[in-house]
C-alpha positions as CSV (number, residue, x, y, z in Angstrom):
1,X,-92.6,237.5,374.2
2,X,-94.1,236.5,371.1
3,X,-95.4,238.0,367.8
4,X,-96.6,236.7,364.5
5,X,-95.9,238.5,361.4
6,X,-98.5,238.3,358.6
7,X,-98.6,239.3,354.6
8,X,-94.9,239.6,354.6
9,X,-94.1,240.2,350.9
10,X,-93.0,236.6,349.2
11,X,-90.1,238.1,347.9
12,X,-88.5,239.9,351.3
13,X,-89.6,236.2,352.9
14,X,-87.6,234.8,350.1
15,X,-84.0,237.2,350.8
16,X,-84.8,236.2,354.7
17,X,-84.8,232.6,353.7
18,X,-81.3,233.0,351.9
19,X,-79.7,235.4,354.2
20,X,-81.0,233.0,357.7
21,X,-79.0,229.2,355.5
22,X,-75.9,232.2,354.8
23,X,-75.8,233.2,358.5
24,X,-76.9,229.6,359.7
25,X,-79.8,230.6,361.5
26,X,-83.5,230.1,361.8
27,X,-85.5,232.7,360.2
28,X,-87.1,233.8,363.5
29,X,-83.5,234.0,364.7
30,X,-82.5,236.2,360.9
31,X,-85.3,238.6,361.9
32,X,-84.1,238.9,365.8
33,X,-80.9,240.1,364.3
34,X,-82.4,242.2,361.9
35,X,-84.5,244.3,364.1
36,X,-81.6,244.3,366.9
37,X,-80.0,245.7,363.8
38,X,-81.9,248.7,363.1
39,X,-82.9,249.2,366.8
40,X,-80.1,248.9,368.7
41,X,-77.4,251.8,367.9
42,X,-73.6,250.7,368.4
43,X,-71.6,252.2,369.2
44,X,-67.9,252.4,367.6
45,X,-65.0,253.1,369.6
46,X,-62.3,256.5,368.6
47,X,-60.2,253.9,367.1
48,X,-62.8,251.8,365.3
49,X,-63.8,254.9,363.8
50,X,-59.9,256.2,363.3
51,X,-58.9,253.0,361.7
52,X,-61.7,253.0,359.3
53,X,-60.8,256.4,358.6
54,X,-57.1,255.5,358.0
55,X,-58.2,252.2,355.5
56,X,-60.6,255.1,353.6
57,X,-57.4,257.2,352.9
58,X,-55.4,254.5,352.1
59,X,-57.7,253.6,349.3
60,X,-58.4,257.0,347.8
61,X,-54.5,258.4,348.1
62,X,-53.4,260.4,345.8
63,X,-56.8,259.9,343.9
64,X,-58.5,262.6,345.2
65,X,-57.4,266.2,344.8
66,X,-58.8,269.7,345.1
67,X,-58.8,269.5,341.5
68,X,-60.7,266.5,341.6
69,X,-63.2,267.6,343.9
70,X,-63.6,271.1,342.8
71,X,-64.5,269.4,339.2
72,X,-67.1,267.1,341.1
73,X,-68.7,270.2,342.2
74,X,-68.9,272.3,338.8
75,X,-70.6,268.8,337.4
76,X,-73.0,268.6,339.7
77,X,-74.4,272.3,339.1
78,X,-76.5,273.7,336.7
């Protein structure tokens, strides 16, 4: 199937451009995996999701409290 995209904006044409050389691929091919991007869902596994958890934790340990948070919230009201 094919479709021709007109008036695309010089300067999202131009971040195409760089991220296509970055990822070694065509544009066409750059804009294939954006739209397969945005319209396909995927679909992370319990553990995907469980280790990305863990790495979170491990980064913010011991760095955020209830203190902390309960200051975060009195900040962002009026």
């Amino acid at each position: 199937m094919n479709y021709t995209l007109k008036n695309i904006p010089e300067e999202i044409y131009e971040k195409i451009k760089i991220r296509a050389a970055r990822n070694r691929r065509s544009i066409n091919g750059e804009i294939i995996d954006i739209l397969a991007a945005v319209t396909v869902p995927k679909r992370q596994s319990v553990e995907e999701i469980l280790a990305i958890a863990r790495e979170l934790r491990s980064r913010t340990r011991g760095r955020i409290t209830d203190e902390f948070i309960n200051e975060a919230k009195r900040e962002g009201r009026p």
